[in-house]
PLY file of the C-alpha trace (Angstrom):
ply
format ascii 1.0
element vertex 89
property float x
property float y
property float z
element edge 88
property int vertex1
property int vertex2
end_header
15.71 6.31 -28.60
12.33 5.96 -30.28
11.95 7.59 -33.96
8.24 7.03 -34.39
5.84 9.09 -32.91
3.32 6.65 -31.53
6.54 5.14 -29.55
7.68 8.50 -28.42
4.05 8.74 -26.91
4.60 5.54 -25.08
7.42 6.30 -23.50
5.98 9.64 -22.52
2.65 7.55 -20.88
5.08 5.45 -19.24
7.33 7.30 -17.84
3.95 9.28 -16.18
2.14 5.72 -15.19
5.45 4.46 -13.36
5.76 7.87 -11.19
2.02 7.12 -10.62
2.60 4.05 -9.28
5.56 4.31 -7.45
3.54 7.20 -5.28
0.69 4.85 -5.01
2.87 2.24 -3.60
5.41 4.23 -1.82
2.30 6.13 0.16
0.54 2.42 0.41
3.70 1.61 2.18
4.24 4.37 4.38
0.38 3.90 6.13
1.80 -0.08 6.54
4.58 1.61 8.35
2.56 3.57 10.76
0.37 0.46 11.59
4.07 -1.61 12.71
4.76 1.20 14.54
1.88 1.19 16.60
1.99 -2.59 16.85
5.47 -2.37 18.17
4.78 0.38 20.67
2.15 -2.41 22.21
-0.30 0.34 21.58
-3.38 -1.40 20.52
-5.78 1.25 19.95
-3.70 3.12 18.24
-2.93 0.33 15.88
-6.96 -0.36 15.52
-7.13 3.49 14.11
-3.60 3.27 11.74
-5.22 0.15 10.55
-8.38 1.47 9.51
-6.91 4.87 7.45
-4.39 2.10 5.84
-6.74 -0.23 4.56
-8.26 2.05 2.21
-4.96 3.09 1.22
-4.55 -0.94 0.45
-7.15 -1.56 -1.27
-7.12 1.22 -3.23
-3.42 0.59 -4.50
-5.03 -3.15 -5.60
-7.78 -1.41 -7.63
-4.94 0.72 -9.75
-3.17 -2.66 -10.15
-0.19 -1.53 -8.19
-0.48 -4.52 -6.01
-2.56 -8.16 -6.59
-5.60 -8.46 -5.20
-4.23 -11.14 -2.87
-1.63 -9.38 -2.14
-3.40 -6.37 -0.08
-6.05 -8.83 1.21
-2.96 -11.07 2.87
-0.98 -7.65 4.03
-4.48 -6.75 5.87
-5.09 -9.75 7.33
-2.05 -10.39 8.78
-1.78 -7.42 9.81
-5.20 -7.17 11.90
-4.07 -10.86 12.77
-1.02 -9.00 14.96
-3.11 -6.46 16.13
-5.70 -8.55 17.91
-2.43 -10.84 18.69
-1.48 -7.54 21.02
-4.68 -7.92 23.84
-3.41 -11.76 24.42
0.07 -10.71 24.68
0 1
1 2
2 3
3 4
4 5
5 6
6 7
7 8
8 9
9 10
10 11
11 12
12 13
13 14
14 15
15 16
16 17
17 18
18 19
19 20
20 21
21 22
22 23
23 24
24 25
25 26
26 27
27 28
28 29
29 30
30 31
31 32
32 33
33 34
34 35
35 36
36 37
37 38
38 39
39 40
40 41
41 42
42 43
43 44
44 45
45 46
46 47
47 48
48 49
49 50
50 51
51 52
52 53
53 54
54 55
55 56
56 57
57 58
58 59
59 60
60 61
61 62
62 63
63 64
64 65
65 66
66 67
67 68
68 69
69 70
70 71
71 72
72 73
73 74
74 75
75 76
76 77
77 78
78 79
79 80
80 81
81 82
82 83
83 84
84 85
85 86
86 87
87 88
């Protein structure tokens, strides 16, 4: 356990950022979801519409630092990759 003050402070500010970002990426995660969803239901339209309220979501978690930068940019791509993948299928 932290004596000093100042460290007792950082463990406080981390304990707080690490909730932060677990939300950010647990909620980043659960829009991803709904897009799959749609994707496996076949239901292209629907997928179009999950896909535009997640990417926000995305690229927002990337600004906070949550995820890389490449990271959301790859997990949006592919994933309007497999949605336009569903009107050839």
């Amino acid at each position: 356990m932290a004596n000093i003050a100042s460290a007792r402070k950082r463990i406080r500010q981390t304990a707080k950022r690490t909730a932060r970002n677990t939300a950010r990426k647990s909620r980043m995660r659960t829009f991803i979801k709904k897009v799959e969803t749609a994707i496996a239901a076949g239901n292209q339209e629907e997928a179009r519409e999950a896909l535009r309220a997640a990417q926000p979501e995305i690229q927002r978690a990337a600004g906070k630092g949550v995820v890389h930068h490449n990271t959301a940019s790859r997990k949006i791509s592919r994933l309007s990759a497999r949605i336009k993948a569903i009107a050839t299928a």
